[in-house]
NUMAR-626114 format. One record per residue (C-alpha): residue number from 1; x, y, z. Coordinates in pm, 1 decimal, always signed. Example, Ala and Ser with C-alpha at 12.3 -4.5 7.8 and 13.67 -1.06 7.14 Angstrom:
R   n       xx       yy       zz
R   1  +1230.0   -450.0   +780.0
R   2  +1367.0   -106.0   +714.0
This chain:
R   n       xx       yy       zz
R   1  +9666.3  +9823.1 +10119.4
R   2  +9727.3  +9835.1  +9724.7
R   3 +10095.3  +9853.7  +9638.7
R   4 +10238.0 +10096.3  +9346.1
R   5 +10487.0  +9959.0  +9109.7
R   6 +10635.2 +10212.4  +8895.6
R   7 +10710.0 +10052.3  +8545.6
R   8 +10977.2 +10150.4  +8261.4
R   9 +11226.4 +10371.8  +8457.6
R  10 +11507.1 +10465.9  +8290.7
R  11 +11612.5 +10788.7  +8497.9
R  12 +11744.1 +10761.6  +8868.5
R  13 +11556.9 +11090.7  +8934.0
R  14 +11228.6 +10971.9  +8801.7
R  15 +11295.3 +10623.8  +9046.1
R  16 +11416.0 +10824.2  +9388.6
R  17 +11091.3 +11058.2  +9309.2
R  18 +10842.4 +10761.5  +9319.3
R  19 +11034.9 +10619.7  +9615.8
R  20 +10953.2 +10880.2  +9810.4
R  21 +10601.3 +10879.4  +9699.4
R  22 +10604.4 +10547.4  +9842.3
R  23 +10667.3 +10321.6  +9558.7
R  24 +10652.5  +9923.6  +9646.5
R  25 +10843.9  +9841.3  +9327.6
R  26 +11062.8  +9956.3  +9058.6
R  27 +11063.6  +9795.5  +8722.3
R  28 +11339.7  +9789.2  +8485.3
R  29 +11262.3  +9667.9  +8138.2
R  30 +11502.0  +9494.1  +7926.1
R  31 +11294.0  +9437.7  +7667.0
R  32 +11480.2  +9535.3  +7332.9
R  33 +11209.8  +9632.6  +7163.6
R  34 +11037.5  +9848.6  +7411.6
R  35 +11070.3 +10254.9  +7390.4
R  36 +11157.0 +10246.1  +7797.4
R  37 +11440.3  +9946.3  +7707.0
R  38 +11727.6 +10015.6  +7973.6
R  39 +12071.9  +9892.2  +7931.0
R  40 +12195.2  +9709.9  +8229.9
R  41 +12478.1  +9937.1  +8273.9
R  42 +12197.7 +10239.0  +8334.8
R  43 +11999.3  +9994.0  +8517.1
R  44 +12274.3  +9942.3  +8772.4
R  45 +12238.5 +10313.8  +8830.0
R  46 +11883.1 +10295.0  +8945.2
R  47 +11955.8  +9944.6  +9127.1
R  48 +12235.6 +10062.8  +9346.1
R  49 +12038.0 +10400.4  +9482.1
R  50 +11678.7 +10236.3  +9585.7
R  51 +11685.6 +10211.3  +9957.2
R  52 +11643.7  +9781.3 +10051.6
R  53 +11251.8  +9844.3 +10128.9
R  54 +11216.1  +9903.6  +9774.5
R  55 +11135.9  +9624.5  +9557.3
R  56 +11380.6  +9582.9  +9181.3
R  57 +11175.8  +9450.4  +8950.5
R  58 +11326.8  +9333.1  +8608.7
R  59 +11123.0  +9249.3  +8301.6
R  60 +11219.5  +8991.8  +8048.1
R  61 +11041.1  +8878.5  +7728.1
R  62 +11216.3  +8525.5  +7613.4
R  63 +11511.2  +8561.7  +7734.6
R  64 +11643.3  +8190.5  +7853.4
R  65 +11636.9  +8122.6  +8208.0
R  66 +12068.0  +8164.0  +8283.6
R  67 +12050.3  +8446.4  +8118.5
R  68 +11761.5  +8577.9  +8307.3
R  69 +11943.3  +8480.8  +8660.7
R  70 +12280.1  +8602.8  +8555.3
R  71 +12169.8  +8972.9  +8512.6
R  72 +11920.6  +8920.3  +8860.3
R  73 +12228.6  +8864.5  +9032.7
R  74 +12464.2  +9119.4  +8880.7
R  75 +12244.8  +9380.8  +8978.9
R  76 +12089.2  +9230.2  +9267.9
R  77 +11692.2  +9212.9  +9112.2
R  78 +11425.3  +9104.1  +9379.6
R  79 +11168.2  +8994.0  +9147.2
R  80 +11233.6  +8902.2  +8825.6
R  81 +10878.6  +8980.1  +8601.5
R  82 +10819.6  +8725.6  +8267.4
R  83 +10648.7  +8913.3  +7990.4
R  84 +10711.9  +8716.9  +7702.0
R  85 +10543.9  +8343.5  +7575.1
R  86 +10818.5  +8215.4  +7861.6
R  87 +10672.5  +7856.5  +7935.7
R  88 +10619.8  +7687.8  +8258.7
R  89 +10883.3  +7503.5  +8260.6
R  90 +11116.9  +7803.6  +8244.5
R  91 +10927.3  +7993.0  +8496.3
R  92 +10951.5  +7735.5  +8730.3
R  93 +11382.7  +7749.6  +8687.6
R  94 +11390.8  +8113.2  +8739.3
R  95 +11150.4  +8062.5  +9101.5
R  96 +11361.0  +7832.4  +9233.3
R  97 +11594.0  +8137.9  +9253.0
R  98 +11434.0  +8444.9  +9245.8
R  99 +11018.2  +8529.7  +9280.9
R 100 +10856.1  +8514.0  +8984.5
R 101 +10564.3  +8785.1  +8836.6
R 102 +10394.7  +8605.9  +8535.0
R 103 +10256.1  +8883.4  +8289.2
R 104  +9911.5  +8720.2  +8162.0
R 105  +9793.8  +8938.1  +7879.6
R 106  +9387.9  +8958.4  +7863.7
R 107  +9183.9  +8929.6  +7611.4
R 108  +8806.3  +8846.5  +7543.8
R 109  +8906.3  +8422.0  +7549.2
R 110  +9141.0  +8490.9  +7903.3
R 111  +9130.7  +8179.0  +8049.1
R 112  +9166.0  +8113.1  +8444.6
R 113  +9372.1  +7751.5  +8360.5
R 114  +9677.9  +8030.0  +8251.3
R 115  +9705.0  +8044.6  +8654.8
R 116  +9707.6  +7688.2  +8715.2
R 117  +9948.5  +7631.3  +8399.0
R 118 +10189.8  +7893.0  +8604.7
R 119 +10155.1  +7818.9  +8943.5
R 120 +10529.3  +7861.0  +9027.3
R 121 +10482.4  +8245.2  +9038.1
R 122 +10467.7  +8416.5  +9346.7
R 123 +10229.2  +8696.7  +9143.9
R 124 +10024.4  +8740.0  +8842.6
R 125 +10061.4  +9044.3  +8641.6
R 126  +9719.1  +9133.5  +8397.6
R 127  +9802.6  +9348.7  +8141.9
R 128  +9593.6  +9421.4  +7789.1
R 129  +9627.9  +9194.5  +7482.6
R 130  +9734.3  +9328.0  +7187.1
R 131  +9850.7  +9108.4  +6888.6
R 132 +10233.9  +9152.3  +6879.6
R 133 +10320.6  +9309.3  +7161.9
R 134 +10422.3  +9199.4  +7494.9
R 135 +10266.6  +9513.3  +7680.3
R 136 +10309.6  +9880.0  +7736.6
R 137 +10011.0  +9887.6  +7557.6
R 138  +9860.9 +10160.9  +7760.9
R 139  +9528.4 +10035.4  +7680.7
R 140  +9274.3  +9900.2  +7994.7
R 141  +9187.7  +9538.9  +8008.9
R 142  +8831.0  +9429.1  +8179.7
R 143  +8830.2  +9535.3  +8523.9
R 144  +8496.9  +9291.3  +8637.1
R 145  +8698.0  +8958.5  +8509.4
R 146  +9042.1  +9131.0  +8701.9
R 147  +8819.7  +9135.1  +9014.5
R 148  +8750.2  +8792.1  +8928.1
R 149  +9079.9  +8678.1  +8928.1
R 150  +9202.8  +8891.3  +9241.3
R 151  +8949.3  +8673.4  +9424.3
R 152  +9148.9  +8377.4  +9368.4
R 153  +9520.9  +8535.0  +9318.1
R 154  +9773.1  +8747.5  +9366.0
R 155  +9711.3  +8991.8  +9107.8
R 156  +9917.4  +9364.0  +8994.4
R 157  +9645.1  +9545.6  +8780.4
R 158  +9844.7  +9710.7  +8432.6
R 159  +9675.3  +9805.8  +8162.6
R 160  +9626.7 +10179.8  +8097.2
R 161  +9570.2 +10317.7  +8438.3
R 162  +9639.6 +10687.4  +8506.8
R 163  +9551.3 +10932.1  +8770.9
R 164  +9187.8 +10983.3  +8604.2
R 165  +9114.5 +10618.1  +8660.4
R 166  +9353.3 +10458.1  +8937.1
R 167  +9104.2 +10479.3  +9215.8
R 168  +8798.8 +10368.9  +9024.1
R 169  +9038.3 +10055.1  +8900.8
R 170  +9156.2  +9971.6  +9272.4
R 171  +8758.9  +9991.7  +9414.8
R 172  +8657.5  +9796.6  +9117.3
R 173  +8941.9  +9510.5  +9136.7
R 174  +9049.0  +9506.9  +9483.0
R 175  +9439.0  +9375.9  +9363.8
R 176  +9756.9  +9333.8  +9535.5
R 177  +9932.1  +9630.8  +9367.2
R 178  +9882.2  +9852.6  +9041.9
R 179 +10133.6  +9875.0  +8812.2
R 180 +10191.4 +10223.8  +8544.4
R 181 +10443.2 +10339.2  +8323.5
R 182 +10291.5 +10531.2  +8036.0
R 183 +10002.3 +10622.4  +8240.7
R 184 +10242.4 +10923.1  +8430.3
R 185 +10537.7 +10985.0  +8150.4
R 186 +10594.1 +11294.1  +7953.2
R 187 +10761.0 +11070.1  +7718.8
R 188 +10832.3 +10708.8  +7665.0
R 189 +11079.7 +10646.4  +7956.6
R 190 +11037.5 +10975.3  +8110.1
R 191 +10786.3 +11041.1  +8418.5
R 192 +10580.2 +11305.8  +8464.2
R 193 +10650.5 +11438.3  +8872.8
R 194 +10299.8 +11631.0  +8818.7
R 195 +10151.6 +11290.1  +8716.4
R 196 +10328.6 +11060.3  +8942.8
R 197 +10257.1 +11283.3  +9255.4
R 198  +9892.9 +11280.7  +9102.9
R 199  +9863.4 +10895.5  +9064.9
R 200  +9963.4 +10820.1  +9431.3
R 201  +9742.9 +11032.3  +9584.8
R 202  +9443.3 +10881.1  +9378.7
R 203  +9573.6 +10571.1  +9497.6
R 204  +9596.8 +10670.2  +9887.5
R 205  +9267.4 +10815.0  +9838.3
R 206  +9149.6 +10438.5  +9706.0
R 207  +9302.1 +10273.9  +9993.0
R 208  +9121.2 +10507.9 +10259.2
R 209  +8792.1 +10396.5 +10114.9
R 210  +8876.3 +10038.5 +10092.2
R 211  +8972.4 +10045.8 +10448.9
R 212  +8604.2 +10241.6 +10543.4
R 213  +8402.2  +9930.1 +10344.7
């Protein structure tokens, strides 16, 4: 079964809506620079109100590994998710703590060794490449060489997927989970119930037809 992570929340309505939907994950950005940024003080809101099946995701882009563990802990993260140019060696401090999802941004020269170079994750994120910016770029990646690497890996699809092209993405690539934020928003930050509601079912509808093949 394909998991749904719901990425960029910033409202606790927007969070208890996907949980019922059947959300596997949450994600909380703390990336300054990002339009769905959250302030650990609103993140705590969220944090404290997801039932315990429901996974807290927090993403980080360079932030140093204390710092990274210190607000994990404080509001009790699950996974911690590294977005930034983070190296190995850092990745492999925060896993001895918490589980790890490495971000791998795609481009046309992807290489596979990015895998081996950050083996200490417990999952590999694929989002699109664009120059300067550390995702939410809402644009799709190349599904065939995501299938490729789902093979092998634990792999969360991101990357511009919406309702329109969830399912087609999930028959295509086969991954562990799919990952949207802009995909079902009104607004940076802001989701969509029409579109969320939407996105799961394409996504149950994927998952029926994986489990007919």
């Amino acid at each position: 079964m394909v998991r749904v992570k719901i990425c960029g929340v910033t409202r606790v309505q927007d969070a208890l809506l996907a949980e019922r939907l059947g959300a596997w994950a949450i994600g909380l950005n703390f990336y300054e620079r990002s339009p769905r940024a959250i302030a650990p003080a609103e993140a705590w809101k969220i944090r404290r109100r997801l039932a315990r099946r429901t996974q807290a995701v927090g993403i980080f882009v360079n932030w140093a590994p204390p710092q990274v563990l210190a607000l994990a802990q404080s509001l009790r993260l699950t996974w911690v998710q590294l977005h930034g140019d983070e190296s190995a060696v850092a990745l492999g401090a925060i896993a001895r703590r918490l589980p790890v999802i490495r971000a791998l941004r795609v481009a046309s020269r992807f290489s596979f060794s990015e895998f081996r170079v950050h083996r200490a994750a417990s999952l590999f994120l694929l989002d699109a490449a664009k120059p300067g910016a550390y995702g939410g770029t809402g644009k799709t990646l190349d599904w065939s060489l995501a299938g490729q690497a789902a093979a092998e890996h634990r792999i969360i699809l991101a990357g511009g997927l919406t309702p329109e092209n969830v399912g087609e993405a999930i028959l295509t690539v086969r991954p562990y989970a799919v990952d949207v934020a802009s995909g079902v928003e009104s607004r940076p930050g802001v989701k969509d119930p029409g579109r969320l509601r939407e996105f799961f079912d394409e996504v149950a509808r994927a998952n029926r037809a994986l489990r007919g093949r």
